[in-house]
MMTF fields as JSON, N, C-alpha, C and O atoms, coordinates in Angstrom:
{
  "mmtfVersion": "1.0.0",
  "mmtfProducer": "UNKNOWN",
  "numBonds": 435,
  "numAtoms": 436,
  "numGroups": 109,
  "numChains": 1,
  "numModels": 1,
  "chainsPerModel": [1],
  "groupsPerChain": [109],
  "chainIdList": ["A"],
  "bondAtomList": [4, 2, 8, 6, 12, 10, 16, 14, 20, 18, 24, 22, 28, 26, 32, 30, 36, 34, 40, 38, 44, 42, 48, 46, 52, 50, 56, 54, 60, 58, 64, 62, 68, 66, 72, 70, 76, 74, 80, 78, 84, 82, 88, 86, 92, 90, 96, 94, 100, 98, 104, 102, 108, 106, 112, 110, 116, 114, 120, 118, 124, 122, 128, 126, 132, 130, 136, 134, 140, 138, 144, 142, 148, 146, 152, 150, 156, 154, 160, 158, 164, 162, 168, 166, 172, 170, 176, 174, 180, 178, 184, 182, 188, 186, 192, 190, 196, 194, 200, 198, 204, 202, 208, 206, 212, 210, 216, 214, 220, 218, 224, 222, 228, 226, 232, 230, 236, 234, 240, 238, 244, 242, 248, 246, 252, 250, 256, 254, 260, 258, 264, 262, 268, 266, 272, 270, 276, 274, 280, 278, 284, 282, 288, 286, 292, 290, 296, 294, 300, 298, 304, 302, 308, 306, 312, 310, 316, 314, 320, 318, 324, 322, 328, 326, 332, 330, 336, 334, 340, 338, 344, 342, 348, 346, 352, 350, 356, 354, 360, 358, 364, 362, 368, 366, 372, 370, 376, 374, 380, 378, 384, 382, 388, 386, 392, 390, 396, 394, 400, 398, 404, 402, 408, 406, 412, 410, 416, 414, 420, 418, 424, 422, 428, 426, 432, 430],
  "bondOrderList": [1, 1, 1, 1, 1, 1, 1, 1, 1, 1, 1, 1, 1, 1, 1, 1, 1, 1, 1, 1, 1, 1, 1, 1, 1, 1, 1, 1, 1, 1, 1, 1, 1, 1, 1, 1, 1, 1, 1, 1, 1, 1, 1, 1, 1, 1, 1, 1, 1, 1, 1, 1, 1, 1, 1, 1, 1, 1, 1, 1, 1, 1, 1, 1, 1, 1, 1, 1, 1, 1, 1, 1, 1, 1, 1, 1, 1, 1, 1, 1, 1, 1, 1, 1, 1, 1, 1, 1, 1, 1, 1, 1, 1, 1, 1, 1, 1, 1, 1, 1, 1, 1, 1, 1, 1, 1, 1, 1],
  "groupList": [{"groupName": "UNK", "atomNameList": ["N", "CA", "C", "O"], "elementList": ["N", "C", "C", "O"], "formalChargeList": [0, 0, 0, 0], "bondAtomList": [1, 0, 2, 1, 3, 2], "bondOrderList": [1, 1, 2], "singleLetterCode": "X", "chemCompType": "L-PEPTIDE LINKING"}],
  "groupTypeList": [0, 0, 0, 0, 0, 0, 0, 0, 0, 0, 0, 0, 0, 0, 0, 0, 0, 0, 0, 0, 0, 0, 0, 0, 0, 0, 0, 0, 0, 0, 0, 0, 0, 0, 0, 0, 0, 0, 0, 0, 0, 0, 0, 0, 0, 0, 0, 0, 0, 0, 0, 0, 0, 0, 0, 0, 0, 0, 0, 0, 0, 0, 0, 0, 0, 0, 0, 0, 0, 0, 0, 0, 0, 0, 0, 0, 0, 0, 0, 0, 0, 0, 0, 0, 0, 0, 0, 0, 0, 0, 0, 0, 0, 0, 0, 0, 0, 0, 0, 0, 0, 0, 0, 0, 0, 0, 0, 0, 0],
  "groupIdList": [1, 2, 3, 4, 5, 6, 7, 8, 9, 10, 11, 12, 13, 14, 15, 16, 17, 18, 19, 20, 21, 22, 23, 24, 25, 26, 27, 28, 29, 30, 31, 32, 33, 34, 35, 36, 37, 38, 39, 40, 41, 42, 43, 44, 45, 46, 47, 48, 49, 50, 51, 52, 53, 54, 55, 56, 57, 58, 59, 60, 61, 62, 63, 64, 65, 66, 67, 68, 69, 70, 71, 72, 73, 74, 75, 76, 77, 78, 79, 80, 81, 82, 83, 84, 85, 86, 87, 88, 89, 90, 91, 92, 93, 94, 95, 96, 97, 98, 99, 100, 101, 102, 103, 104, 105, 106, 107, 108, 109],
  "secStructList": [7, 3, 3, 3, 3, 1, 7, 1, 6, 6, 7, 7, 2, 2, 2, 2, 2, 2, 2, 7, 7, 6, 6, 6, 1, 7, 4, 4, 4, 7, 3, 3, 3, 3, 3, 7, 1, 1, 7, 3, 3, 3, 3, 7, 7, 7, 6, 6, 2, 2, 2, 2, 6, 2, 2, 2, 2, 2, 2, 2, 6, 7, 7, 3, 3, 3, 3, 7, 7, 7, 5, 7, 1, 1, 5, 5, 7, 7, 7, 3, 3, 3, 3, 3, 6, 6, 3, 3, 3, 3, 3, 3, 7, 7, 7, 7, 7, 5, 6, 6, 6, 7, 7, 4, 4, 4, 4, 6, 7],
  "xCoordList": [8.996, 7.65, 6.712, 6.84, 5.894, 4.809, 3.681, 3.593, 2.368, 0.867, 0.115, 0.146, -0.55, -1.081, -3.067, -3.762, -3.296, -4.817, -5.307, -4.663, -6.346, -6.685, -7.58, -7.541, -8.624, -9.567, -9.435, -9.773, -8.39, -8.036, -9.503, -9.317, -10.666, -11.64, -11.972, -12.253, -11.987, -12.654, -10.851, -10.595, -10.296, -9.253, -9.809, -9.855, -10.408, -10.234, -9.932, -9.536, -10.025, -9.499, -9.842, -9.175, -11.114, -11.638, -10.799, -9.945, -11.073, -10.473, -8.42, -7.884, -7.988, -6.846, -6.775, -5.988, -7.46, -7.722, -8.119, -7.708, -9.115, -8.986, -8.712, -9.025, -7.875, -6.949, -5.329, -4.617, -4.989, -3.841, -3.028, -3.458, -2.276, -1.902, -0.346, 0.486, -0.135, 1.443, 2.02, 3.06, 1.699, 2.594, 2.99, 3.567, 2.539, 3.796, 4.376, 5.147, 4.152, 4.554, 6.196, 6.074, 7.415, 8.738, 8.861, 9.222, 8.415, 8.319, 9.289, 8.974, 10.572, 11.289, 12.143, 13.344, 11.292, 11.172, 10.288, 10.354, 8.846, 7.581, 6.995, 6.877, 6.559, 5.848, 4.489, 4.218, 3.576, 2.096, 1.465, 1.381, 1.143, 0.516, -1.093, -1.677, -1.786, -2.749, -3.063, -2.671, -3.91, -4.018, -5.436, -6.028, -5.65, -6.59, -6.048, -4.846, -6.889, -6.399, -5.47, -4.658, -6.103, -5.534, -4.957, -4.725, -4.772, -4.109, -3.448, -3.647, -2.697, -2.055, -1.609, -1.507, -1.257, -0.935, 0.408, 0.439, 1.541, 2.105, 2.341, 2.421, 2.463, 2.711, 3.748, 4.173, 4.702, 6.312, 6.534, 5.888, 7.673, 7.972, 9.385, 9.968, 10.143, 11.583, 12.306, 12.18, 12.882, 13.269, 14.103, 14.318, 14.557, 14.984, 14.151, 14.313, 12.742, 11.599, 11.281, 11.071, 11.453, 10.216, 11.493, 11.308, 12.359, 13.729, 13.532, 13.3, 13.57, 13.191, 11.941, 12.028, 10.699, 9.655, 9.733, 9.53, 10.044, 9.926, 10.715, 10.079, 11.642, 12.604, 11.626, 11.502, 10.937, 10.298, 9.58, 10.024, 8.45, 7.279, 8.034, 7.741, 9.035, 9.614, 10.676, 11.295, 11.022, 11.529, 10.592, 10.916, 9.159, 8.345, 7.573, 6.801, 7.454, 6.44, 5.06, 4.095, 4.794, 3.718, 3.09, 3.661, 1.621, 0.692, 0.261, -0.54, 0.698, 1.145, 0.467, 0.697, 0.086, -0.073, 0.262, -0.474, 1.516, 2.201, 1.771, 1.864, 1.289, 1.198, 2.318, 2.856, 2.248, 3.2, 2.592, 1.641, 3.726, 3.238, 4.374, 5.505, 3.785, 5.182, 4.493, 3.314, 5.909, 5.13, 6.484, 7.635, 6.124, 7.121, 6.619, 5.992, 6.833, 7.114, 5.423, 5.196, 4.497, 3.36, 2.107, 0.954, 2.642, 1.719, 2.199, 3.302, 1.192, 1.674, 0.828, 0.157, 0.776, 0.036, 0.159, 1.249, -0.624, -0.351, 0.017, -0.862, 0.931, 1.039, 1.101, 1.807, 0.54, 0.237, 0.966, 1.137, 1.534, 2.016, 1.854, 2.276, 1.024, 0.568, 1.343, 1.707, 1.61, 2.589, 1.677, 0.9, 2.003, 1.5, 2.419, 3.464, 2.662, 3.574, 5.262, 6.327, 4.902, 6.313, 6.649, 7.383, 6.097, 6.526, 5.649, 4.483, 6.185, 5.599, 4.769, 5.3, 3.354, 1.7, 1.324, 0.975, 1.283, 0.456, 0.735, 1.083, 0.814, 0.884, -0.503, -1.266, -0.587, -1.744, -1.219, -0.487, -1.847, -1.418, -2.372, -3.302, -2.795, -4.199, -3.466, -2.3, -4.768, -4.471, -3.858, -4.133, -2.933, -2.389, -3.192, -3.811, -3.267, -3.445, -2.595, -1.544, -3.276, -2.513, -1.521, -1.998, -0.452, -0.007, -0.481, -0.634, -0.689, -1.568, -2.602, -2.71, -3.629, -4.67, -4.125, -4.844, -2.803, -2.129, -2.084, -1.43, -2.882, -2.218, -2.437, -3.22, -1.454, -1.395, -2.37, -2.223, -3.548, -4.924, -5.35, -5.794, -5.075, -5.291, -4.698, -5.093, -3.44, -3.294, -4.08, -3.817, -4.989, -5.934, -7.165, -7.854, -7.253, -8.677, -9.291, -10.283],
  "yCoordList": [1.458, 1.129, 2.217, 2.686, 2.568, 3.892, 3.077, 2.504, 2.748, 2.91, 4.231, 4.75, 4.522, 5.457, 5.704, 5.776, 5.751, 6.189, 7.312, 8.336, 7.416, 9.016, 9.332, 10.561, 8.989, 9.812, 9.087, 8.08, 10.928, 10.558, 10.571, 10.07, 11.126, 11.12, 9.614, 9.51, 8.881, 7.564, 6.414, 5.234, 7.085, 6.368, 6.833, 7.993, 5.444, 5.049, 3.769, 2.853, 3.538, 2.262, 1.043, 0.06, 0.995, 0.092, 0.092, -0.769, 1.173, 1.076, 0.052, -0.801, 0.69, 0.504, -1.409, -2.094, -1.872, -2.989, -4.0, -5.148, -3.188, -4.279, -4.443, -5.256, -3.317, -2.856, -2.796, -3.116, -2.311, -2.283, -3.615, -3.577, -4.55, -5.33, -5.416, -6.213, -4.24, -4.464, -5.555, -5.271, -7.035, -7.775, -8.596, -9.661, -7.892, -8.167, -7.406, -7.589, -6.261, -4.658, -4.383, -3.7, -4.499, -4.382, -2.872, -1.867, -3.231, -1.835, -0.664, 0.425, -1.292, -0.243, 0.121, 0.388, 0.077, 0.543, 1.05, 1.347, 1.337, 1.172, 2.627, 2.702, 3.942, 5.122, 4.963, 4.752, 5.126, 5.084, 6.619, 7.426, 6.828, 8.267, 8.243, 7.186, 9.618, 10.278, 11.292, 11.844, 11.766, 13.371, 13.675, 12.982, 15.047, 16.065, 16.839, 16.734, 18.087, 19.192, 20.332, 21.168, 19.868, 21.016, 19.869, 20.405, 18.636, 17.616, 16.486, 15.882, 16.445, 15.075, 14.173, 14.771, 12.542, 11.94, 11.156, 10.643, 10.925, 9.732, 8.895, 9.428, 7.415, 6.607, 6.38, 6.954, 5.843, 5.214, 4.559, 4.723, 3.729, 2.819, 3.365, 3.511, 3.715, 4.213, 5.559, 6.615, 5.516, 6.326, 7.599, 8.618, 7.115, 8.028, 9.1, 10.31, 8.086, 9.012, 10.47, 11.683, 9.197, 10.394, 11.781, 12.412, 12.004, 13.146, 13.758, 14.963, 12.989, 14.187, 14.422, 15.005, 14.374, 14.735, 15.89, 16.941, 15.93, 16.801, 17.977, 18.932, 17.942, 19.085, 19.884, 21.098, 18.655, 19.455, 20.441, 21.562, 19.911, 20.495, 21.829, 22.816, 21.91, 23.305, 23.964, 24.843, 23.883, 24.089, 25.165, 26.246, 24.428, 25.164, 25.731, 26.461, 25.612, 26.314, 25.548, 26.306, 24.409, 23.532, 22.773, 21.839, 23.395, 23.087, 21.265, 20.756, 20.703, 19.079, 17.923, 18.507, 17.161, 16.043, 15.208, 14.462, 14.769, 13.506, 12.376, 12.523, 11.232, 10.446, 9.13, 8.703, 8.909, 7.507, 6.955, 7.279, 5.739, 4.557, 4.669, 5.088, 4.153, 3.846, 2.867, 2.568, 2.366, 1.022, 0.579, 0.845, -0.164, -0.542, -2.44, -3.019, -2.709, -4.048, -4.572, -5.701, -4.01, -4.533, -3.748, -4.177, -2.276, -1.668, -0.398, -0.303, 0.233, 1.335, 2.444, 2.421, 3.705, 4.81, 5.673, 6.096, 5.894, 6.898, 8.209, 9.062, 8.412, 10.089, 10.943, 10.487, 12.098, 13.034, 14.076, 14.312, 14.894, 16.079, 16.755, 16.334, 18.498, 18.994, 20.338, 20.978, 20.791, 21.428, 22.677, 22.434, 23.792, 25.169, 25.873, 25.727, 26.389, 27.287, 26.744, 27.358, 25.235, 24.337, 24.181, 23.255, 25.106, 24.846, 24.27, 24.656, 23.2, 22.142, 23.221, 24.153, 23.037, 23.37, 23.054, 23.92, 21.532, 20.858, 19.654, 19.136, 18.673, 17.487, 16.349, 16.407, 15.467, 14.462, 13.183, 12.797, 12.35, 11.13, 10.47, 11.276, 9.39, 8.596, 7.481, 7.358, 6.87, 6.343, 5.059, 4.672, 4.364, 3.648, 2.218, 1.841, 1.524, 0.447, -0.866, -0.84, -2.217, -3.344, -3.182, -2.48, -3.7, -4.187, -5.221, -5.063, -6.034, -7.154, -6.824, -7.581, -5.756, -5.185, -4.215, -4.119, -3.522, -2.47, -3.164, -4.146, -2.413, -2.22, -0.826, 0.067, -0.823, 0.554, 1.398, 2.589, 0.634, 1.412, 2.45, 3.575, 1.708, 2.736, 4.386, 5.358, 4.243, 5.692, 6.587, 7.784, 6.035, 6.535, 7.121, 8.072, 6.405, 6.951, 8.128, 8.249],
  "zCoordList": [-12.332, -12.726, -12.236, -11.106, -12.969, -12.925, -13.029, -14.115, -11.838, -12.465, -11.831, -10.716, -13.013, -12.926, -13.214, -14.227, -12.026, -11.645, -12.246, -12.02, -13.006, -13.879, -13.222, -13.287, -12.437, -11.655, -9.983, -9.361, -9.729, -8.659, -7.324, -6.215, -7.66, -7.129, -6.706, -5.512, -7.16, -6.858, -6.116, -6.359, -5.536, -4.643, -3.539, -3.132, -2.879, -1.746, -1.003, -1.725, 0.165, 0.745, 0.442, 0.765, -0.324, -1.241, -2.393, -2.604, -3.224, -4.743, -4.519, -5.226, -3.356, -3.32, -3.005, -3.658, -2.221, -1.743, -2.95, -3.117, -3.819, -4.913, -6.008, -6.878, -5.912, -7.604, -7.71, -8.661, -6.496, -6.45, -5.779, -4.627, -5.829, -5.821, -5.399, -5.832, -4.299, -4.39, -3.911, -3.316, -3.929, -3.811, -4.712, -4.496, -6.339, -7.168, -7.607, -8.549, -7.009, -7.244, -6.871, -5.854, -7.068, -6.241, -6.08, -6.691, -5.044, -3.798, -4.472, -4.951, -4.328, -4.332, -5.531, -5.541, -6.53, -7.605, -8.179, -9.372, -7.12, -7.835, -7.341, -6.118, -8.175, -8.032, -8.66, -9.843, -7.474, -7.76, -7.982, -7.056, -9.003, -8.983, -9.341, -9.578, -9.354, -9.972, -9.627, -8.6, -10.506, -10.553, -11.54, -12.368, -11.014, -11.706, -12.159, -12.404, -12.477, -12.919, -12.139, -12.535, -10.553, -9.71, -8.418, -7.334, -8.498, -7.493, -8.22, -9.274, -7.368, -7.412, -6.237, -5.166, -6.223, -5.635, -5.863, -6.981, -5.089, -5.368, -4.096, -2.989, -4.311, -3.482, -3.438, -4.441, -2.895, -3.065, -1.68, -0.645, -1.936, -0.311, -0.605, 0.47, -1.63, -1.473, -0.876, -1.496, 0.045, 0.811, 0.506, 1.162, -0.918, -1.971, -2.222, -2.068, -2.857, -3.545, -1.996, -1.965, -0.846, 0.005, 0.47, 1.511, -0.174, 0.326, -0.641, -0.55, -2.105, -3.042, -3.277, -4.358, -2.995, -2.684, -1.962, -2.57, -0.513, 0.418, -0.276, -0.72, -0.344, -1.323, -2.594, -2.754, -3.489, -4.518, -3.448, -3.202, -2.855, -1.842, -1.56, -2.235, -0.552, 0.081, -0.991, -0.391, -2.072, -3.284, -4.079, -4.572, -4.035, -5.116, -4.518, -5.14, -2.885, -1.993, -2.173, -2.081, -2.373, -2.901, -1.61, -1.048, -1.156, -0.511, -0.304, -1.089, 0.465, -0.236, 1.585, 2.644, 1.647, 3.239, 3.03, 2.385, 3.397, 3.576, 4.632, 5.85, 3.993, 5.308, 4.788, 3.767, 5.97, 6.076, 7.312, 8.023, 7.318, 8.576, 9.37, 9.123, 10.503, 11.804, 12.635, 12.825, 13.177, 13.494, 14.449, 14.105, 15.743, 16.891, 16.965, 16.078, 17.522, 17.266, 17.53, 17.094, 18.052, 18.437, 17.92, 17.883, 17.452, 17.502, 15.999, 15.462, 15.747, 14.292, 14.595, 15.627, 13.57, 13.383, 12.364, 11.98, 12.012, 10.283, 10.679, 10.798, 10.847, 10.654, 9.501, 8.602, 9.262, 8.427, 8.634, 9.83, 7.803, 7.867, 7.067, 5.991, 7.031, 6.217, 5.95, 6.936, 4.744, 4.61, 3.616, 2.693, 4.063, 3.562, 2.672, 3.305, 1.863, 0.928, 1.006, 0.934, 1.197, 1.146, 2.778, 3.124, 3.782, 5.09, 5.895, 5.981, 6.617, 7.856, 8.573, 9.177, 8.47, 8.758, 9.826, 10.628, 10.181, 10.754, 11.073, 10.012, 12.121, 12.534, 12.757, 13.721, 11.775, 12.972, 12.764, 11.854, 14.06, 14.411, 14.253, 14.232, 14.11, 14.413, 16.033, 16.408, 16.611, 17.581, 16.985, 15.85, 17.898, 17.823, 17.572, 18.567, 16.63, 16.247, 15.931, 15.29, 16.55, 16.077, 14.586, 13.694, 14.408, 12.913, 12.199, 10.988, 12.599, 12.131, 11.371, 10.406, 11.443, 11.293, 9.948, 8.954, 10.023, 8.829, 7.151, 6.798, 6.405, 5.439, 4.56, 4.882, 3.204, 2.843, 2.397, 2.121, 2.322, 2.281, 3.237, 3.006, 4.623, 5.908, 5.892, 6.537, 4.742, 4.886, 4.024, 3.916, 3.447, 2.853, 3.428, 3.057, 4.31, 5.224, 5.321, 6.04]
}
């Protein structure tokens, strides 16, 4: 399943909160994209998608920030990783926050 956002300008933690609906979404089948002329986005929860992702990125040398979630039994944090001419750039973490409090909007911030 593909939905697809055409103006990726107006995604944010709002737009995602009251449009996107992944809980009838089956995760792990489900690629969220959008794009401009000179960006794009995709979302995915499949672990498949995020290996061949990284490969396209250092494959094509493609300028790309990955975030994802992590999360220990009490507590989570979005990490980002920003990648320059396909090679690992840059690291950030945000501070550690409740899970209770997480959802997939936050990696939007």
């Amino acid at each position: 399943m593909l939905k697809h956002q055409s103006n990726y300008g107006s995604i944010d933690k709002r737009y995602i909160e009251s449009n996107w609906r992944f809980k009838v979404i089956d995760t792990d089948l489900s690629v969220i994209y959008g794009r401009t002329k000179k960006k794009c986005f995709i979302t995915f929860f499949n672990p498949d998608v995020e290996i061949l992702a990284l490969e396209l990125i250092k494959k094509y040398k493609l300028n790309a920030s990955y975030r994802y979630f992590m999360e220990d039994l009490k507590f989570g944090v979005v990490l980002t990783e920003v990648y320059v001419d396909g090679v690992l750039d840059d690291f950030y973490e945000t501070r550690p926050f409740s899970i209770s409090n997480y959802n997939v909007a936050r990696c939007f911030e």
